[in-house]
ZAMARGU-4260 file (C-alpha; in steps of 0.2 Angstrom, whole numbers, plus 5000, padded with zeros to 4 digits):
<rodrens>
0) 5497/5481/5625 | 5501/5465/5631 | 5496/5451/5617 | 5481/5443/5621 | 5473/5454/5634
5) 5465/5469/5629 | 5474/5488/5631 | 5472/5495/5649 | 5468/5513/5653 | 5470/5513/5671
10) 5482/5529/5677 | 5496/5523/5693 | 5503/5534/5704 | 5521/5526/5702 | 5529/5509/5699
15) 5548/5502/5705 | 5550/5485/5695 | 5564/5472/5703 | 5578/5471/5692 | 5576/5487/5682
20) 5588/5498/5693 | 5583/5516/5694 | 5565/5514/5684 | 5552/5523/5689 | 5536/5531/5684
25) 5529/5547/5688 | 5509/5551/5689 | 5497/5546/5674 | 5512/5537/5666 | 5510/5522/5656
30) 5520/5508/5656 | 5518/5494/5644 | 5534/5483/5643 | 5550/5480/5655 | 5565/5470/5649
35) 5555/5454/5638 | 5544/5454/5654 | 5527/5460/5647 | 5519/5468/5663 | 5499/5470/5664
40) 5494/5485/5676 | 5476/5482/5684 | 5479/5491/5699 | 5473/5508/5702 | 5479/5522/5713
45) 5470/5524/5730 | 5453/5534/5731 | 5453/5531/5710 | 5440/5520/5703 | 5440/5507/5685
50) 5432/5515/5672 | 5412/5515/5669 | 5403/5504/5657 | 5390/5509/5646 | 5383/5496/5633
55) 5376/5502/5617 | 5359/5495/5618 | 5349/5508/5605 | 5360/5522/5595 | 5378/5525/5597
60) 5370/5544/5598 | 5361/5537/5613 | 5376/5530/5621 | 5385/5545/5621 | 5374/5551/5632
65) 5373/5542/5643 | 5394/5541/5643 | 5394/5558/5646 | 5384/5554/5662 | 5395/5541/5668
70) 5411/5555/5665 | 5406/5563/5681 | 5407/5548/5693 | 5423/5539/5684 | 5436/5544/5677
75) 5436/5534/5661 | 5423/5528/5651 | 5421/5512/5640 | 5407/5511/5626 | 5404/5495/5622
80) 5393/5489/5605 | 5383/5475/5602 | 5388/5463/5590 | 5376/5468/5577 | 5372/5483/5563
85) 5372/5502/5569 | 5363/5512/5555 | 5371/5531/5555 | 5356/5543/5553 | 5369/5558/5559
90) 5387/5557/5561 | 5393/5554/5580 | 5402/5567/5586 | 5414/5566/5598 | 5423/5581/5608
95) 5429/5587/5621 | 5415/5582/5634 | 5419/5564/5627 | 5437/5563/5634 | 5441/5546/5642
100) 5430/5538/5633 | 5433/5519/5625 | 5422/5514/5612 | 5423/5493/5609 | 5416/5482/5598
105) 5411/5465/5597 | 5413/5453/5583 | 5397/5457/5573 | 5400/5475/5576 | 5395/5484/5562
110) 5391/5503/5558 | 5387/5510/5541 | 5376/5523/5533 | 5371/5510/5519 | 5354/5503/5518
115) 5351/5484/5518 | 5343/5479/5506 | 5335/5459/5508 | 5336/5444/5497 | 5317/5445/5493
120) 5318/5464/5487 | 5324/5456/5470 | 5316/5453/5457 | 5318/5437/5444 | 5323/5447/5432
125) 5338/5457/5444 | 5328/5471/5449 | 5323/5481/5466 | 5307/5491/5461 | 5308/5510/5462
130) 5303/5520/5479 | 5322/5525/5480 | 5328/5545/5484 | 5334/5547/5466 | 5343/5565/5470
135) 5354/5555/5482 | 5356/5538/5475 | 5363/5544/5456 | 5373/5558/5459 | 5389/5557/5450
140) 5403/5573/5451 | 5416/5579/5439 | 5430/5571/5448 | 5448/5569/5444 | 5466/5576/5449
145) 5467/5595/5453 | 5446/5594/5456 | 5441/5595/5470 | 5430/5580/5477 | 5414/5584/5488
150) 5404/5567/5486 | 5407/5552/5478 | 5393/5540/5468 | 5379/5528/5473 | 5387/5511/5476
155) 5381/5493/5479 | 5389/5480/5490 | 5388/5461/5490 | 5394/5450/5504 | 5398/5431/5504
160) 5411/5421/5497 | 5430/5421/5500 | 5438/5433/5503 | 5424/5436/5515 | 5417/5454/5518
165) 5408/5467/5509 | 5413/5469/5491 | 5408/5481/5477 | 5399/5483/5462 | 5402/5493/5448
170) 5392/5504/5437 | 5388/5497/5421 | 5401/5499/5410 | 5410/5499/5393 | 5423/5490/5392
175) 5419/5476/5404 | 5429/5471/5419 | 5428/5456/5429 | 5419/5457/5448 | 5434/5460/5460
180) 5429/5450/5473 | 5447/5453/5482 | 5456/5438/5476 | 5467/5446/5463 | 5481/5454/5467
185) 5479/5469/5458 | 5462/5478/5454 | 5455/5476/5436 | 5453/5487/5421 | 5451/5489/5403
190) 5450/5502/5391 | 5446/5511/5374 | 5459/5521/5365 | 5456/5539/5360 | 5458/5539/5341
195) 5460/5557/5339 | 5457/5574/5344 | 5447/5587/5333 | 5454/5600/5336 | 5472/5596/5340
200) 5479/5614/5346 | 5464/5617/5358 | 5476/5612/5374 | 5467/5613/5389 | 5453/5618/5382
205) 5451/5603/5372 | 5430/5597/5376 | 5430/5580/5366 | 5439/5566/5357 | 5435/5552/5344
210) 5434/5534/5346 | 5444/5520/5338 | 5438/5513/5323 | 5431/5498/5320 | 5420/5498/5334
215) 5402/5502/5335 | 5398/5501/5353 | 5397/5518/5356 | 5383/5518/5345 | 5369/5512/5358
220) 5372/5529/5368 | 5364/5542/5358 | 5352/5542/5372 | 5362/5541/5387 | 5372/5555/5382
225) 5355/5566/5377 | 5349/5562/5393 | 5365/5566/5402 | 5368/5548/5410 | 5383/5546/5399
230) 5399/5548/5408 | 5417/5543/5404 | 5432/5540/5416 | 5448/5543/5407 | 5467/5547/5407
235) 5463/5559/5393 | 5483/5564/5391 | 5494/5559/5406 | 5494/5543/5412 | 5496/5551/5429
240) 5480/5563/5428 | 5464/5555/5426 | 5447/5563/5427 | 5428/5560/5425 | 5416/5571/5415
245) 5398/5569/5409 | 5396/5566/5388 | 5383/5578/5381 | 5389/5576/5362 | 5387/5560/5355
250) 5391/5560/5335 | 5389/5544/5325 | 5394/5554/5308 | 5411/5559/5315 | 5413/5546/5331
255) 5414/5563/5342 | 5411/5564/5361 | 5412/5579/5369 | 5410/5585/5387 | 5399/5601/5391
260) 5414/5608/5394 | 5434/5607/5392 | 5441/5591/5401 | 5454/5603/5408 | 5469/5592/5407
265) 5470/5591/5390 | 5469/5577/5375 | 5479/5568/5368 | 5480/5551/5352 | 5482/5538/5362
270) 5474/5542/5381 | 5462/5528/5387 | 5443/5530/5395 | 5429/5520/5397 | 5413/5525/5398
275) 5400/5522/5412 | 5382/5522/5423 | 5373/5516/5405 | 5358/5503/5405 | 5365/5500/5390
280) 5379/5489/5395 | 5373/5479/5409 | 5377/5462/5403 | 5393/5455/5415 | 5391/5450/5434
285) 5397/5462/5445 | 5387/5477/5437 | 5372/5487/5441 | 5362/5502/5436 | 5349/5515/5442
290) 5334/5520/5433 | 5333/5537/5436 | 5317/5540/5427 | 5308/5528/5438 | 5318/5523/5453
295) 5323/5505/5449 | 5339/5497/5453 | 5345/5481/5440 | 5360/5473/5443 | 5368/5456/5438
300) 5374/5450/5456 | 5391/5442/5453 | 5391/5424/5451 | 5412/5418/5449 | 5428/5422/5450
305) 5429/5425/5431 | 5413/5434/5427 | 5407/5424/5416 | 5392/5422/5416 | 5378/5433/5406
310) 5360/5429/5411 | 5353/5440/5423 | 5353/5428/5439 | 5362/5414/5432 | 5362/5398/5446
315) 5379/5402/5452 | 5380/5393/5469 | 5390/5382/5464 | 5405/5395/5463 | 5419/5397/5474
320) 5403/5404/5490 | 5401/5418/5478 | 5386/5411/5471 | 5372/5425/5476 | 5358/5417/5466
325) 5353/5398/5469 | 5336/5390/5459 | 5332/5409/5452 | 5332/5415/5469 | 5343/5429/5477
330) 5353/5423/5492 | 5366/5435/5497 | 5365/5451/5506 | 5368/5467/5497 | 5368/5482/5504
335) 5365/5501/5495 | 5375/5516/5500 | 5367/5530/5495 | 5376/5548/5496 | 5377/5554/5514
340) 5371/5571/5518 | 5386/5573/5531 | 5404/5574/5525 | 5410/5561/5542 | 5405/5547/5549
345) 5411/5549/5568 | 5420/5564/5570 | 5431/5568/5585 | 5437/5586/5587 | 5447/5594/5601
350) 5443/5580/5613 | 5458/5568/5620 | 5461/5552/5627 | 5447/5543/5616 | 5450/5526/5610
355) 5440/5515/5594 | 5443/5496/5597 | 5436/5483/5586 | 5425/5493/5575 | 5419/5488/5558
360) 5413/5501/5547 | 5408/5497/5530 | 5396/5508/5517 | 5398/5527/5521 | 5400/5540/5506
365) 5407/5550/5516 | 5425/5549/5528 | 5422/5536/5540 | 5436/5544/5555 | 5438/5564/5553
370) 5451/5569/5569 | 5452/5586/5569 | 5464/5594/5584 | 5463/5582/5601 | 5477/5571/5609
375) 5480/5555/5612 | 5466/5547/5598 | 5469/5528/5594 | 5459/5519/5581 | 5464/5502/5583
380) 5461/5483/5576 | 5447/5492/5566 | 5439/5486/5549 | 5435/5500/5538 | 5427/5496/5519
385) 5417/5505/5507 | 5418/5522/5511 | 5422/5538/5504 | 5438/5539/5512 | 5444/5530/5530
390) 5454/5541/5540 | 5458/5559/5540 | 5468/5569/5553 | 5470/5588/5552 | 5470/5603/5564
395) 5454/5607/5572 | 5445/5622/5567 | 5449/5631/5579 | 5468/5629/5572 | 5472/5617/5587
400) 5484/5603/5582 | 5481/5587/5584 | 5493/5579/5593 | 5496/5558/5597 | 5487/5551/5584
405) 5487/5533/5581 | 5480/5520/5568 | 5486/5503/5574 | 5482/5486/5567 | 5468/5491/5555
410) 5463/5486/5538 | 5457/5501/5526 | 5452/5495/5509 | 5439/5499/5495 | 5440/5518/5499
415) 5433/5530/5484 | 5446/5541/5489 | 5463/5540/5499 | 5462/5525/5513 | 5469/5539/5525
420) 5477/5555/5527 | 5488/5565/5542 | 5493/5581/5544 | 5501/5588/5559 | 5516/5594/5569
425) 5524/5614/5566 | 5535/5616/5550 | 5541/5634/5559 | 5548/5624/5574 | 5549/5610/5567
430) 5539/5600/5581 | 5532/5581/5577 | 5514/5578/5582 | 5518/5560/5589 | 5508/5552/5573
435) 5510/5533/5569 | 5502/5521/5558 | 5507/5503/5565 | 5504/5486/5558 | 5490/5490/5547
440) 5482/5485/5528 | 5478/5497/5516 | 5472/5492/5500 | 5461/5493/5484 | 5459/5512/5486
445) 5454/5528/5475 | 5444/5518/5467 | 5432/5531/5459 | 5446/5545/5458 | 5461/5534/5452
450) 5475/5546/5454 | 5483/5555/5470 | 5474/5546/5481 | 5486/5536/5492 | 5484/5521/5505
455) 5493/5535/5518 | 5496/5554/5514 | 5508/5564/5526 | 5510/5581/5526 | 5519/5590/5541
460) 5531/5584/5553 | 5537/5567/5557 | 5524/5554/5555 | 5530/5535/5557 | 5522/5524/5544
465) 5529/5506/5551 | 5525/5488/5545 | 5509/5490/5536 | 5507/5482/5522 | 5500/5492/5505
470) 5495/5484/5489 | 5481/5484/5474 | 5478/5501/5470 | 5481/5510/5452 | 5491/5523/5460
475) 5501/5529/5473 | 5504/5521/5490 | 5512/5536/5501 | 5511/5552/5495 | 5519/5564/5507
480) 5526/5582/5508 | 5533/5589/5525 | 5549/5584/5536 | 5555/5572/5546 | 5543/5557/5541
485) 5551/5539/5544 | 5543/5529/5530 | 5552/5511/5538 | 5547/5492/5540 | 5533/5491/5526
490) 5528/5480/5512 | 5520/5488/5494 | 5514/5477/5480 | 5505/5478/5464 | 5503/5497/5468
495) 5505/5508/5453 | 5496/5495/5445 | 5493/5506/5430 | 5499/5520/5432 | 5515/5529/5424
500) 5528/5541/5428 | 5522/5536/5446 | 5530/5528/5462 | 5524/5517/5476 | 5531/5532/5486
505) 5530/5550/5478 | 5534/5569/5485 | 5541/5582/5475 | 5542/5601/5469 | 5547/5608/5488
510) 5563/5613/5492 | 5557/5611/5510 | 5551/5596/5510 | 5565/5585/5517 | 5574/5575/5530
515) 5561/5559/5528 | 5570/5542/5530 | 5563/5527/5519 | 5572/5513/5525 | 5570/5492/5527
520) 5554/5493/5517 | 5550/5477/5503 | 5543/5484/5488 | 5539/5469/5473 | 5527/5465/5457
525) 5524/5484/5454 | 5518/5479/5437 | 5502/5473/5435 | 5499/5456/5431 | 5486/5459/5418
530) 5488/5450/5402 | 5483/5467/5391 | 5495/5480/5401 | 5491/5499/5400 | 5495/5509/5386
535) 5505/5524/5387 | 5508/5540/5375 | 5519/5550/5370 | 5512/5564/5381 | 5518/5554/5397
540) 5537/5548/5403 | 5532/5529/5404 | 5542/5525/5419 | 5535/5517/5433 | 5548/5516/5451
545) 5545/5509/5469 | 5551/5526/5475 | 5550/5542/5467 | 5557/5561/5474 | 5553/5570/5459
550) 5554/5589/5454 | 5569/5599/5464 | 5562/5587/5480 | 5577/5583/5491 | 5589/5579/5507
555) 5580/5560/5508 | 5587/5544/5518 | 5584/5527/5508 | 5591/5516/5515 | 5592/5497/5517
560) 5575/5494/5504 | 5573/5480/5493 | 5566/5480/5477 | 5562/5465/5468 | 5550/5463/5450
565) 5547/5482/5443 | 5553/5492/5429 | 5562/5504/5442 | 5567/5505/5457 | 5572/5523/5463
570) 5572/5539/5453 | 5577/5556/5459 | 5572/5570/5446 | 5584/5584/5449 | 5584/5582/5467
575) 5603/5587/5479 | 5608/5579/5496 | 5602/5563/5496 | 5610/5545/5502 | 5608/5529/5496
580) 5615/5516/5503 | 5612/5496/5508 | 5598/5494/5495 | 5595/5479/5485 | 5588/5478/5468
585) 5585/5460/5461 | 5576/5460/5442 | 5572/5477/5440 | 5573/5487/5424 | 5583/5502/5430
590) 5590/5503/5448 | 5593/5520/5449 | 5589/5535/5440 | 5596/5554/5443 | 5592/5566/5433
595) 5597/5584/5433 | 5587/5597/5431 | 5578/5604/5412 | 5575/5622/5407 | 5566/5630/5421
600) 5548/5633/5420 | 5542/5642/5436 | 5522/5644/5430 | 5509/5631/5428 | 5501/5624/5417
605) 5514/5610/5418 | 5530/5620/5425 | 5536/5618/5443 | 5523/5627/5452 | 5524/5635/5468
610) 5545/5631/5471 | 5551/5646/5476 | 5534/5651/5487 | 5536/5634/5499 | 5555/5641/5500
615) 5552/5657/5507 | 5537/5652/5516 | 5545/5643/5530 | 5561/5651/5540 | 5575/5640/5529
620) 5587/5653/5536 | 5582/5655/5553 | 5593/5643/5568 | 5582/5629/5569 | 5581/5626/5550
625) 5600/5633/5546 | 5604/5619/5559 | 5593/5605/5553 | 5596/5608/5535 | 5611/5617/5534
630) 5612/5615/5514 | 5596/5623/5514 | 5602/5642/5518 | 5617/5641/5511 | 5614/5634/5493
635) 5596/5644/5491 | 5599/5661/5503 | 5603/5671/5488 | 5588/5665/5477 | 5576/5679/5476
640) 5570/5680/5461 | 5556/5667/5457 | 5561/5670/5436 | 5577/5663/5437 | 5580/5645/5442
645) 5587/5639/5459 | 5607/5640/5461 | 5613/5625/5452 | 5598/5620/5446 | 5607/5612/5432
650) 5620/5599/5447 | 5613/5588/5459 | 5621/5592/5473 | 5627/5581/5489 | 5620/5565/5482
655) 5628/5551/5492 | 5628/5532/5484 | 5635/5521/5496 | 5633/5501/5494 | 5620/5496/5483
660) 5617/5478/5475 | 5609/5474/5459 | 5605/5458/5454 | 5600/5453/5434 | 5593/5470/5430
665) 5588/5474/5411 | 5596/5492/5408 | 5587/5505/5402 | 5570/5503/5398 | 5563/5508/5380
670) 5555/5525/5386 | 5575/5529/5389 | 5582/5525/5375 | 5568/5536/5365 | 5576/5552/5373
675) 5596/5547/5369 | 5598/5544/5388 | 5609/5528/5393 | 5613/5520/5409 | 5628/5531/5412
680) 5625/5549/5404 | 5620/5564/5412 | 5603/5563/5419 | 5606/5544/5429 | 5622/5536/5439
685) 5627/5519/5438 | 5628/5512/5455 | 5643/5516/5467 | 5648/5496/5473 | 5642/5479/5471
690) 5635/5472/5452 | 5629/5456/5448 | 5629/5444/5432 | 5624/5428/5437 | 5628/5422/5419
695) 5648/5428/5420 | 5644/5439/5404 | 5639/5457/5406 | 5627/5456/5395 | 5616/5470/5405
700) 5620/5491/5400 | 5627/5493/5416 | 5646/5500/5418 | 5655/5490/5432 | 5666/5504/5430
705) 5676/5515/5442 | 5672/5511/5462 | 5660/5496/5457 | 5666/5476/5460 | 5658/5462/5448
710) 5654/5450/5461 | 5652/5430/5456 | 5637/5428/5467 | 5628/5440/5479 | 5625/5425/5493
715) 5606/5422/5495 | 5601/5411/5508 | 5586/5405/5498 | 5588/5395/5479 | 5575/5405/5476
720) 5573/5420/5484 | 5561/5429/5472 | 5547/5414/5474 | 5549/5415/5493 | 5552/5433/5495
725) 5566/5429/5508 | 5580/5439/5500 | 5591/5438/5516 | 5611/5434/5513 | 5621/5418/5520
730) 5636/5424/5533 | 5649/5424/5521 | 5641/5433/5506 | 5653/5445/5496 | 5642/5459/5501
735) 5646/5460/5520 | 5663/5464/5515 | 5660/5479/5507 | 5650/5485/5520 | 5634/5480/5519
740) 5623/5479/5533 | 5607/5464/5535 | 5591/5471/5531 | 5578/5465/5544 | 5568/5457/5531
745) 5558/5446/5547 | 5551/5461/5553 | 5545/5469/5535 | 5527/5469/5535 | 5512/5467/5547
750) 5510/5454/5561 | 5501/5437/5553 | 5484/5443/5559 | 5482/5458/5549 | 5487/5451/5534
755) 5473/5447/5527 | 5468/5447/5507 | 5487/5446/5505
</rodrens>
């Protein structure tokens, strides 16, 4: 669209522009820009008409109606909301009968399934008397990775301050984290350690777990857990795994919880948790509770930055617009979501051409877009907050792919769940479903399951995921599986906040699952910024990286990235026919890690499952895969025996380095040295070209050995490129001479007005 006037949807017959020799359009094409000429179609063809209007004076459900009745004198249709709240009773439904349709907002433009809820509903004392649907409000699931998810908990929004916007509260809780009102960079967290485990050989069957000693607080819960309003969140062994299970056992003799039933993951000296939904705790701004004998809601409504504050509507107007109490008084919005009884918000299945424009959808549990089959579906310059999960994109159920699916200029934060997921295109043939997310935000999601729960997930065929930016989550940012994706033009920070052997980016364990490019993307302060960092154990690898192709994954392009501030930057575990080329590290622990492959453990519970499945699953040998992934067919044709391990399991294969340039990083990191690796054994590969030591002493565990050049000075334009992210090189830096190629770091990122919270 031409910047500032709005997207047009008007169809031409055909357009000659002077100057562009030879251009022309056929029927229903589209043109949007000619040359730097940005050209603005308002025309229509003869005996065409502009589309109808239809304004959204009651219910969006009414609307529709009355769109669907303006479908049969127009040829389009354009929906377009009041600026004020639209309370979903019923999801909104859109299908094929809505084709051609638009649906604008306003600013003010709000829909939700929430329940406002108005200052004068509180109490002195923090409280909303009962009269609420307890079976709805309090429900809480046994969540966590490999479980699936069906609903996700009550939640409780405040708005006011800055960052501006709805915000969340937590569940009373133990141990206490501050209110994240958005301004910090990465989202809190605090734990308790597991002490030990009673029974130390009960594996995946293991139920429960001691507390540290020296601490009392679990004490006060002999009644939560009896009335089965105890419940933990924990990374009970791997710090990559985390799950959510009710307490039932609560022994003061023996400082012994225990789930009702095994955790499933197993436990482990050393894991974290904290415990949860307990009246008992409600002492720190930001928190909240149900009653669920009697219905009443208690909260202490967040007063600063710091959560300081103790009393339980403290006098806070005085802090930084987040004051929500002034002279005893409530005077901030709040706003109750309870669980929805649909699983979708607005749903659009098998229609096409639909359009969502300048919607802000904030306090759904349940998916606030569901795309399922259609064409040509755009969600653009949207808002989406506080729902279970923001976008999903799958096949319809009819088994009708969904095809030109866009998500352009939107922010997506606060999400239970993953902020968006897309699945499409043909893995037999091969075929891209035109999917693209453009210039959007993602952040501060899977915030109720903290694991595997990415800003975007791909799975398919060729998705473009291009210059969004993705920060403040404990876990992954793109978590993809399928081919052809192009992963370019993106900035990630403080992702994997907590998180180990994690990546910002993450596929693995499918031979199949190749041909993305991740290329010109900015990835920097992976680590938290927390002054008490996460623990790790001895049952997880403690690496953290920007990119991470892990378990046999393979045949990926990374090229041109930068890394700056992380403990690692890329790590390939036992993957073949990679390259890896114009990437620049700058302080990192390792730059780049390969490893080959272990003893080969086929089975669960923690082998490689499913490797040799996926591989015979799609037509590797067949002409269209022999042709795209020629190495494919002729390294794993004779494999037919899921027992033995893939040929040359033991060798990464086809690995290409090609100019890479590290500046001041630390070696190996303490997690490598614990196994007897170094920088340049077996298992990791120093890199192929350019090495920097500012200091003229290689004081660093790198080898500039064979095919790598010790350079004085790599060239930054900026004294200090890590402060002002601006990493570009001056003309005659060493690098170019070896090769290297400018990274576009201009274009890294979204445009100005979608970077918002950054």
């Amino acid at each position: 669209f031409c910047p500032p006037e709005p997207k047009l949807h008007h169809r031409i017959q055909s357009l000659t522009v002077e100057g562009a020799e030879g251009f022309e359009m056929g029927p229903g094409r589209r043109i949007l820009w000619v040359g730097a000429v940005c050209v603005a179609i308002r025309a229509v063809a003869a005996g065409d008409a502009p589309c109808g209007v239809v304004s959204a004076t009651d219910t969006l459900a009414a609307a529709q109606v009355q769109a669907r009745a303006m479908l049969t004198k127009f040829p389009c249709v354009e929906v377009h909301l009041e600026p004020r709240t639209y309370t979903m009773t019923a999801p909104l439904a859109l299908t094929a009968a809505d084709g051609n349709t638009a649906w604008i907002g306003a600013p003010g433009t709000e829909i939700t399934a929430g329940v406002d809820v108005p200052p004068s509903a509180w109490t002195p004392s923090g409280s909303i008397p009962g009269a609420f649907d307890l079976p709805s409000l309090n429900f809480i699931n046994r969540t966590g990775f490999g479980i699936p998810t069906s609903s996700t908990q009550l939640a409780l929004l405040v708005r006011g301050g800055s960052p501006t916007g709805w915000k969340p509260m937590h569940l009373a809780r133990w141990p206490n984290v501050p209110f994240d009102n958005g301004a910090a960079a990465a989202p809190p967290f605090n734990w308790s350690l597991i002490e030990a485990v009673p029974n130390a050989s009960c594996g995946v069957e293991c139920k429960g777990f001691t507390w540290e000693k020296g601490t009392d607080r679990p004490l006060r819960w002999a009644n939560a857990a009896a009335e089965g309003r105890l419940f933990v969140h924990g990374f009970f062994k791997y710090m990559w795994r985390d799950t959510v299970t009710s307490i039932t056992v609560l022994n003061p003799a023996t400082r012994l919880m225990e789930a009702p039933s095994p955790i499933g993951v197993g436990v482990t000296p050393g894991g974290v948790w904290f415990a949860y939904n307990l009246h008992e705790e409600l002492d720190t701004p930001g928190e909240f509770v149900l009653n669920r004998t009697d219905g009443t809601l208690s909260a202490i409504l967040p007063t600063n930055n710091d959560g300081g504050a103790t009393a339980a509507l403290p006098d806070s107007a005085a802090h930084d617009g987040w004051g929500c109490v002034e002279n005893g008084a409530v005077v901030c919005t709040t706003r109750l979501v309870p669980m929805w009884a649909a699983s979708s918000l607005i749903t659009i299945t098998d229609a096409h051409n639909i359009t969502l424009r300048s919607l802000a959808i904030s306090g759904a549990a349940a998916v606030a877009i569901d795309v399922q089959g259609g064409s040509n579906i755009s969600v653009e310059q949207c808002t989406i907050d506080n729902v279970q999960t923001g976008m999903l994109v799958d096949d319809s159920p009819s088994g009708a792919s969904a095809s030109d699916v866009s998500l352009l200029g939107t922010e997506i934060g606060y999400t239970a769940l993953q902020a968006s997921t897309f699945t499409g295109g043909n893995r037999t043939d091969l075929v891209k479903p035109g999917f693209l997310v453009e210039n959007c935000h993602f952040h501060n999601f899977g915030r109720f399951v903290y694991t595997y729960q990415p800003g975007v997930g791909l799975s398919g065929v060729g998705t473009t995921v291009r210059k969004n930016l993705f920060r403040s989550s404990y876990h992954v940012a793109i978590l993809y599986s399928g081919n052809d994706h192009l992963i370019e033009l993106n900035e990630f920070h403080h992702v994997v906040s907590i998180t180990f052997d994690s990546g910002a980016i993450y596929a693995g364990r499918d031979l199949t699952s190749r041909g993305t490019v991740i290329r010109h993307n900015l990835f920097h302060h992976l680590d938290s910024d927390s002054p008490t960092p996460s623990p790790c154990n001895a049952a997880t690898s403690c690496i953290r990286q920007a990119v991470y192709i892990d378990d046999y994954e393979s045949g990926v392009n990374i090229t041109g990235n930068i890394f700056y501030k992380m403990m690692n930057g890329f790590f390939s575990n036992k993957g073949s026919n990679f390259f890896f080329g114009n990437n620049l590290f700058v302080e990192v622990g390792i730059a780049v890690r390969q490893s080959g492959a272990d003893t080969w453990r086929p089975g669960p519970p923690d082998g490689v499952q499913g490797i040799f499945q996926k591989l015979h699953s799609v037509p590797y040998t067949g002409e269209i895969w022999a042709e795209r992934y020629p190495e494919l067919s002729s390294r794993y044709g004779g494999w037919v025996e899921a027992a033995s391990p893939p040929p040359d399991s033991a060798t990464p294969l086809g690995n290409v380095y090609g100019v890479n340039a590290v500046v001041n990083a630390t070696g190996p990191t303490t997690w490598e040295e614990q196994h007897g690796w170094t920088i340049n054994a077996r298992g990791t590969f120093s890199l192929e070209k350019a090495y920097y030591d500012p200091t003229g002493a290689d004081t660093h565990r790198f080898d500039v050995g064979k095919d790598n050049v010790a350079l004085a000075h790599p060239g930054f334009a900026s004294s200090d490129p890590g402060g002002s992210l601006n990493f570009s090189l001056l003309p005659d830096s060493p690098l170019f001479a070896l090769g290297w190629v400018a990274i576009p770091e201009g274009d890294i990122g979204p445009d100005a007005t979608v970077r918002r919270n950054n």
